[in-house]
N, C-alpha and C positions, 0 to 999 in steps of 0.2 A: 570911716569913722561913723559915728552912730551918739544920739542924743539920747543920755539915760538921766534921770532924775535932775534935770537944767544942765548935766554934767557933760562935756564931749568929749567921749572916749574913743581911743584907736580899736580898733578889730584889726587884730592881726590876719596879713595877707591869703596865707595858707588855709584859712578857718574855712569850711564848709561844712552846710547843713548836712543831715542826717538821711536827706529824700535823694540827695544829690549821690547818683553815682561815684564808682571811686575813678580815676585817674588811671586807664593802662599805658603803661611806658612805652614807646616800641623800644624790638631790640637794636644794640648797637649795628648801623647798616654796616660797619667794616668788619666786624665779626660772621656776619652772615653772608656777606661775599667772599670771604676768605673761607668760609664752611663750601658755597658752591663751588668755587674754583677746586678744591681741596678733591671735590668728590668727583673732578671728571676721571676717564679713563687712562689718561697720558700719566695719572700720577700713580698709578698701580699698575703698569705694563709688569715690574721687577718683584710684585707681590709673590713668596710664596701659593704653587697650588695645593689645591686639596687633598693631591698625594704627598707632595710632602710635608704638610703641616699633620698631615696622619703617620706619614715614617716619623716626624722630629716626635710625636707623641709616642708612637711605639716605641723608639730608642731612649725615651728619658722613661717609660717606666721599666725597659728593660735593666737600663741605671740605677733608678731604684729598688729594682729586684737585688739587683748583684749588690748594690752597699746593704740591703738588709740579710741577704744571703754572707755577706762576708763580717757581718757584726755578728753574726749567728755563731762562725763556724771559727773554731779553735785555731788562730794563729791569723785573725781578720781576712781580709784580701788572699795575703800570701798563701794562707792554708789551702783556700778555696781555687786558687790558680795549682796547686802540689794537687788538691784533690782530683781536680780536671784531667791535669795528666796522666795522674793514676790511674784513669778508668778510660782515655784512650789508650793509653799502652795495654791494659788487657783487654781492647775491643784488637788493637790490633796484630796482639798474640793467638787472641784465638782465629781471627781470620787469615794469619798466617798459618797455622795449625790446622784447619780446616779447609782450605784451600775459598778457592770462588767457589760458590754453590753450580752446580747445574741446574737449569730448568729444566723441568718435565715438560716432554714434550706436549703440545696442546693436542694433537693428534699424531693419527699412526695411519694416514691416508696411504693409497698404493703407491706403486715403486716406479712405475710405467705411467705416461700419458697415454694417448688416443693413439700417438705416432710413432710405429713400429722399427727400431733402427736394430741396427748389428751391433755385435760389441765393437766392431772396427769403428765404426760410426760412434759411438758414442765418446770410446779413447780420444779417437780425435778431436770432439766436441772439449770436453776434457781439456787435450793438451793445448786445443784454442785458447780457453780463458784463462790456463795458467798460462801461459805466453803475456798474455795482459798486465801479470805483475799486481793483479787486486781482483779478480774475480775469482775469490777461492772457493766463494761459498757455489756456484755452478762451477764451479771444477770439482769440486767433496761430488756432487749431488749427479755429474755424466760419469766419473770415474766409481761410484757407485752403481751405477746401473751396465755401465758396461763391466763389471765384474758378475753380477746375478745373469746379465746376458751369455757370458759367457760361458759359464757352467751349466743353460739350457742350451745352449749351443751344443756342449759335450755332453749333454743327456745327463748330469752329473743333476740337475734338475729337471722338473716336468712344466711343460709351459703355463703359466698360469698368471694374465692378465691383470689378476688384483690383486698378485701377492706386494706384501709389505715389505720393507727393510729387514723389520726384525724377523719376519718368516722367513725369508729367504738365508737370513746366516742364522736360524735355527736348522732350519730343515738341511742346506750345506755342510756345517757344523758337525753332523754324525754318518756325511759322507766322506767328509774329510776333517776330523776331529784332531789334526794336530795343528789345524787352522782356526778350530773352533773359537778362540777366544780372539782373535783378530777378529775375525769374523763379528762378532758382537760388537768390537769397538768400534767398527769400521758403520755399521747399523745406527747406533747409539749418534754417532758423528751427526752423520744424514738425518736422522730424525731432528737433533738440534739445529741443524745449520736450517733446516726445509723446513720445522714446522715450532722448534724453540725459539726462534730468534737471536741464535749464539753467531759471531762472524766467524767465520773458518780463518784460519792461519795458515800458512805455506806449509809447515810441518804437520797438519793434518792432512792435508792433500799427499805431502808424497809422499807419506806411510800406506794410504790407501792405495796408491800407485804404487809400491815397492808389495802389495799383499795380492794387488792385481798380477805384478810378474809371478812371484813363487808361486801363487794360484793355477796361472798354465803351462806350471810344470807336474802340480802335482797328482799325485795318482790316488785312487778313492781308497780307500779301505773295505775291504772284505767284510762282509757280513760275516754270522755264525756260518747260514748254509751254505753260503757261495762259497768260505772258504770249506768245508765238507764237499761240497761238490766239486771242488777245485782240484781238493786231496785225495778225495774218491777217482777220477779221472784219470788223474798220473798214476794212481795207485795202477789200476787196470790198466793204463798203457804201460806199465814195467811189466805188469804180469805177462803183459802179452808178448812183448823183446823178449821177455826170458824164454818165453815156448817156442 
């Protein structure tokens, strides 16, 4: 209370001067120990991480894609589910229709390493890893080279250390051209399996192995002259019986 004009008046409690600072509160302490406890680590062991708070984002605006894609599209959702399939069924007509692609091979490296074997040697090599039941791609790749071996063997080629796959059933091919196009498949294979990345199948192994029997049976073909010289020969040995 305070004396103004003889009068005693109350001053309310609350009243302070204008020089006097103000009054900070602190904060509630059970609020702020409930903030510390709150932020140790026992209570976010179960927190999503940071990949998956990035999938649940990637999948809800892929949701939003697809509901503004199906508000778009003639027949909502359902249309856009009919359109989907529409356009795998023709992905997967034309890949029935076209088969698998082949890869090209990355290279066309030689035929032959360093170490010089026989065709016997290599057959066997061959029927080793087809015995295996899953090494077809060195069974394609000894039963290949034991068939180019062989036909240097038979002089039916010239020996030649860097020949390739595909030189060896070109140059074959118009010694014995009713094997010709085996011959190319057989080539084609071995480049895929050794230098495409394609796995061989059982069924490409014993085609090659079935080209390798008829191979040493068969007999070359005659050139123009050889056959002329052939015919010239016999000619003159009848001439000669007849005298």
């Amino acid at each position: 209370m305070r004396l103004s004009g003889g009068v005693l008046t109350a001053v309310p409690i609350g009243w302070r001067s204008a020089e006097e600072p103000p009054v900070t509160l602190p904060r509630d302490p059970a609020r702020e120990a409930a903030r510390r406890e709150l932020s140790k680590g026992m209570y976010h062991e179960n927190d999503p991480s940071w990949y998956e708070r990035a999938m649940d984002a990637f999948w809800d605006w892929i949701g939003k894609l697809f509901g503004t894609a199906s508000a778009a599209t003639p027949g909502g959702a359902i249309g856009l589910v009919v359109i989907a399939l529409a356009v795998l069924a023709l992905v997967g007509a034309l890949w029935w229709r076209l088969g698998t692609p082949h890869r090209t091979p990355v290279s066309s490296a030689r035929l032959f390493d360093d170490r010089p074997r026989s065709a016997a040697e290599h057959r066997a090599a061959a029927e080793a890893h087809a015995a295996q039941g899953h090494h077809w791609n060195q069974a394609v790749q000894e039963r290949m080279r034991a068939v180019v071996r062989s036909l240097e063997e038979r002089a039916l080629l010239d020996l030649r250390p860097g020949r390739t796959a595909d030189e060896a059933a070109s140059e074959a091919g118009r010694v014995l051209p009713a094997h010709a196009d085996r011959l190319s498949t057989a080539a084609r294979d071995f480049d895929d399996v050794t230098y495409g990345g394609r796995a061989a199948a059982e069924g490409t192994y014993r085609h090659l192995a079935a080209l390798d029997d008829d191979l040493e049976r068969a007999k070359p073909a005659l050139t123009g002259s050889n056959a002329d010289s052939t015919t010239s020969t016999a000619h003159h040995s009848h001439q000669g019986a007849a005298q």
